[in-house]
C-alpha positions in Angstrom: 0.0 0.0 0.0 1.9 3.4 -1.1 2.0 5.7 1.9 0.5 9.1 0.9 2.7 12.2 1.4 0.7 15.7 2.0 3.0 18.7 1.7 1.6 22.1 2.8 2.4 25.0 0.6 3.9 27.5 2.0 4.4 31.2 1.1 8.0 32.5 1.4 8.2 35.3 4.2 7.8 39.0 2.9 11.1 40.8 3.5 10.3 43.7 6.1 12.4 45.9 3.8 12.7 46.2 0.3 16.6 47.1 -0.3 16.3 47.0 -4.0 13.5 50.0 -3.4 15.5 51.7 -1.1 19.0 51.6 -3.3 16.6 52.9 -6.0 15.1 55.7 -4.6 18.0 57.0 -2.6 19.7 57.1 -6.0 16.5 58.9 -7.3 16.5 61.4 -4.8 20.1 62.3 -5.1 19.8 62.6 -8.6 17.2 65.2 -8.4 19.1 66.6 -5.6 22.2 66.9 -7.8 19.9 69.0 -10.8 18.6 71.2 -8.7 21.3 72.0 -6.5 23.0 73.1 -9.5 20.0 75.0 -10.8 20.0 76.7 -8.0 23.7 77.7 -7.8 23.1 78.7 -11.4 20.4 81.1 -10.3 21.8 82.6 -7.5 25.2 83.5 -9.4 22.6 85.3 -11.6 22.2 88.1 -8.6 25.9 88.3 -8.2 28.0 90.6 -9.8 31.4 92.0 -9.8 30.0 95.9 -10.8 29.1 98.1 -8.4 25.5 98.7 -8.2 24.7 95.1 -9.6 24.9 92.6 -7.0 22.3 91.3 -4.9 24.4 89.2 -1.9 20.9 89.5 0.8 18.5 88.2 -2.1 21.0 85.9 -3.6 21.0 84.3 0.2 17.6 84.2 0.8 17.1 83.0 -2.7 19.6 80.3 -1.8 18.1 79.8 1.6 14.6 78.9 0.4 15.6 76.9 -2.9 17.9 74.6 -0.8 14.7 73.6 1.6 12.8 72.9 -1.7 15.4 71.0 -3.3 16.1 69.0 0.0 12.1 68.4 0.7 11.8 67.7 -3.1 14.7 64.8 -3.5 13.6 63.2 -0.7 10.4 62.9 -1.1 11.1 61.6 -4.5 13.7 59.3 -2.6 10.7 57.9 -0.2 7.6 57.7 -3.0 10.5 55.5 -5.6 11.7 53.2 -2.6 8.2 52.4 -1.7 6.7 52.5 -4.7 8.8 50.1 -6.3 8.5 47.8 -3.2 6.6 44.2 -3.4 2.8 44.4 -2.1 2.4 43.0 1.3 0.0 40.2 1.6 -2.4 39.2 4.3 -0.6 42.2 6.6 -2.9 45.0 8.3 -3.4 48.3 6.8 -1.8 50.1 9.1 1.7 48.1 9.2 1.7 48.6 5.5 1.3 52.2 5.9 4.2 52.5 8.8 6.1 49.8 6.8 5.9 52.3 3.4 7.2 55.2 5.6 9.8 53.3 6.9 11.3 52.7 3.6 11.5 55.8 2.9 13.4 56.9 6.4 15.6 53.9 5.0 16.1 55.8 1.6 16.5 58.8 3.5 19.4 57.5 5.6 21.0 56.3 2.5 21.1 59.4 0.8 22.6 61.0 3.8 25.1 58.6 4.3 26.2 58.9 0.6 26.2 62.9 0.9 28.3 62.4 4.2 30.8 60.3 2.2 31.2 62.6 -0.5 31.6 65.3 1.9 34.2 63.8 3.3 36.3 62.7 0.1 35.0 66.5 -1.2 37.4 67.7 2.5 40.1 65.3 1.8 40.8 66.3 -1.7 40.4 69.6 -0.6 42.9 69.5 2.5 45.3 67.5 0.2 45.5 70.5 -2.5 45.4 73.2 0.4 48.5 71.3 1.9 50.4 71.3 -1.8 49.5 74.5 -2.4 50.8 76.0 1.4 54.1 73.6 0.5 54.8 75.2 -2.6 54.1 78.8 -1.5 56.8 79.1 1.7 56.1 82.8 2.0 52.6 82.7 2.1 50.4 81.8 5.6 47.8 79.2 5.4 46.3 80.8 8.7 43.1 82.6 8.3 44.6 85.7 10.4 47.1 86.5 7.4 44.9 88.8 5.9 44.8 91.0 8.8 48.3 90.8 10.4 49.9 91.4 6.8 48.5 95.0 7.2 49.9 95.8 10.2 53.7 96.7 9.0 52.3 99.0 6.4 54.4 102.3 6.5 53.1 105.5 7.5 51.2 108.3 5.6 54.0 109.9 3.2 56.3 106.9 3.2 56.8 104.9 -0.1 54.9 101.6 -0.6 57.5 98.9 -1.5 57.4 95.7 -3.4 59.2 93.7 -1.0 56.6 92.3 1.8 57.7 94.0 5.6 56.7 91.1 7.3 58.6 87.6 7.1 56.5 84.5 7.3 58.2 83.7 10.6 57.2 86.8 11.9 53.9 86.5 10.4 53.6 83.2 12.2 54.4 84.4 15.6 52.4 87.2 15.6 49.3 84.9 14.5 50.5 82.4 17.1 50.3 85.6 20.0 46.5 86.5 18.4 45.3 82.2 18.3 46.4 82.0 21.9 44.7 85.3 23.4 41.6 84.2 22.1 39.0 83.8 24.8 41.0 84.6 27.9 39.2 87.5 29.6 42.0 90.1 29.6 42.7 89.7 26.2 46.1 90.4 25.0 48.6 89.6 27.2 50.9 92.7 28.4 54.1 91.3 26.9 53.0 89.7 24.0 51.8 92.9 23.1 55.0 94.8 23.5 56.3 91.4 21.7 54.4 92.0 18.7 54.2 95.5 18.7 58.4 95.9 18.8 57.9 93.7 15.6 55.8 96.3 13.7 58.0 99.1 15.2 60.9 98.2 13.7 59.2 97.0 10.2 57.0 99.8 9.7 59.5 102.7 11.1 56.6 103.9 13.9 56.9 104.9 17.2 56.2 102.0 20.0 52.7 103.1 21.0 51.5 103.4 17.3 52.3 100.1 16.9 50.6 98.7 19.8 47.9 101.0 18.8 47.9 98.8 15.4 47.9 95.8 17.6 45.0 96.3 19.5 43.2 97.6 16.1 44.3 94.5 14.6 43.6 92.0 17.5 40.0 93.2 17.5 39.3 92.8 14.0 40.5 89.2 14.4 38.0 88.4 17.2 35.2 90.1 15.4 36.0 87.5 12.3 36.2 84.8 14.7 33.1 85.6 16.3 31.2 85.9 12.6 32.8 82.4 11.3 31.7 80.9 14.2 27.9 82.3 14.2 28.1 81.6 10.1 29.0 78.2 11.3 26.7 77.8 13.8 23.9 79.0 11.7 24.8 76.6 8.4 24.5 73.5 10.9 21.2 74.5 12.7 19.8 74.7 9.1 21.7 71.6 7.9 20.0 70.0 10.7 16.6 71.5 10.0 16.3 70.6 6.2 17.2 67.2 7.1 14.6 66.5 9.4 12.0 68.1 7.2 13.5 66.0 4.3 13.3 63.0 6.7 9.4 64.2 7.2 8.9 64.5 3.5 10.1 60.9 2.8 8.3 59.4 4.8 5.7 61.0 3.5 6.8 59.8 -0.2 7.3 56.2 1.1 3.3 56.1 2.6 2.4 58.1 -0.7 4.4 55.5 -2.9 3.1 52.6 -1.1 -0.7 53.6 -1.9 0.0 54.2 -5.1 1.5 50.9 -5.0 -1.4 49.1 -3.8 -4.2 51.1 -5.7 -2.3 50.7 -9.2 -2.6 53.9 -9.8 -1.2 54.7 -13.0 1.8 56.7 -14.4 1.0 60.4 -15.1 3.8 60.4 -17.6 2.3 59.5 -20.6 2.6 60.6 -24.5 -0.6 61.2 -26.4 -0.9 58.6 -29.1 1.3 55.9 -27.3 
């Protein structure tokens, strides 16, 4: 008597994530990201201008300002709507934890893009570190510091006195008198008394001025440098509080684009891209 053998069929189990769907829209989104970043930095070199009377720097930066939150709420939620709309349908799974699972794809593509802007950010630094080094190598009488603008004015001679070719401060001297303004910053009395007479015996003697001028050129000097400290650092601070904003709005808006991708998923709704007569 042959022994009868009943197998059960059995449906493989749905992958929670779909990491085709989310390699393709995080590519998606950083490809719209890409255009209209550089739409945008088209545009807003539009408003700038080298002529007097021409340039519009406070639009240009609001201009910029806005356009980067649309292109960053824009590629993302293209990002989210590809990675779940491309996703597999979910059988015999609630409503509900389709619709959180759709949103989550998104987050996923989201995170992808991210991490793929925070790579090329970093090979961006590199490269640019690497040619900043080459560059500071091959120049020995220049100063890489960002103080070299302002301390290379101070040995500038008196009203009435020639201008010459030759530059009045070394690059060692440069240097120390940059290394006397980097190590004041912050401390409460400011400029220490003998690093000031330090410095100032330096311009003295370079610029052909009496001592107290040239501390007077010192102190003029030392608080320009804190003013641009203080401004880079509020720039700075400003750039990541809105780096951090547009990301969690884009974060928002692709998870938005995953639950909108996953219902157009599930409805079949069809492609709005279409060609009369095809």
């Amino acid at each position: 008597m042959a022994e009868v053998i009943e197998i059960e069929a059995t449906s493989p189990r749905e992958s929670f994530l779909s990491w085709r769907g989310v390699i393709a829209g995080a590519f998606a989104g950083s490809a719209v990201s890409l255009v209209l970043v550089s739409l945008g930095i088209a545009a807003g070199l539009s408003f700038l201008s080298p002529w007097p009377g021409q340039s519009y720097t406070g639009f240009a930066a609001s201009v910029a300002a806005i356009w980067g939150l649309i292109a960053t709420i824009g590629s993302f939620l293209i990002a989210g709507f590809v990675a779940a709309r491309v996703r597999p349908r979910v059988a015999d799974v609630p409503a509900d934890e389709v619709e959180f699972r759709d949103g989550l794809q998104g987050f996923v593509a989201w995170a992808v893009c991210v991490l793929l802007a925070g790579v090329m950010a970093v090979g961006a630094s590199g490269l640019a570190l690497h040619a900043g080094s080459a560059v500071a190598k091959f120049s020995e009488r220049s100063s890489s510091s960002p103080l070299s603008s302002i301390v290379s004015t101070l040995a500038a001679p008196p009203d009435g006195k020639p201008v010459t070719a030759v530059p009045l401060l070394t690059t060692d001297e440069t240097r120390t008198i940059e290394g006397i303004f980097l190590k004041s910053f912050g401390r409460d009395s400011g400029l220490a008394p003998k690093d000031k007479t330090f410095a100032a015996n330096i311009i003295a003697a370079k610029a052909g001025i009496p001592l107290p001028d040239a501390e007077t050129r010192i102190d003029t000097a030392y608080a320009d440098a804190v003013a641009a400290l203080d401004k880079a650092k509020k720039a700075t601070e400003l750039s990541g509080l809105l780096t951090g904003l547009g990301l969690l709005i884009g974060l928002a808006a692709a998870w938005y684009g995953g639950v909108r991708g996953g219902k157009s998923r599930d409805e079949n709704t069809p492609s709005r891209f279409r060609f009369a007569g095809w």
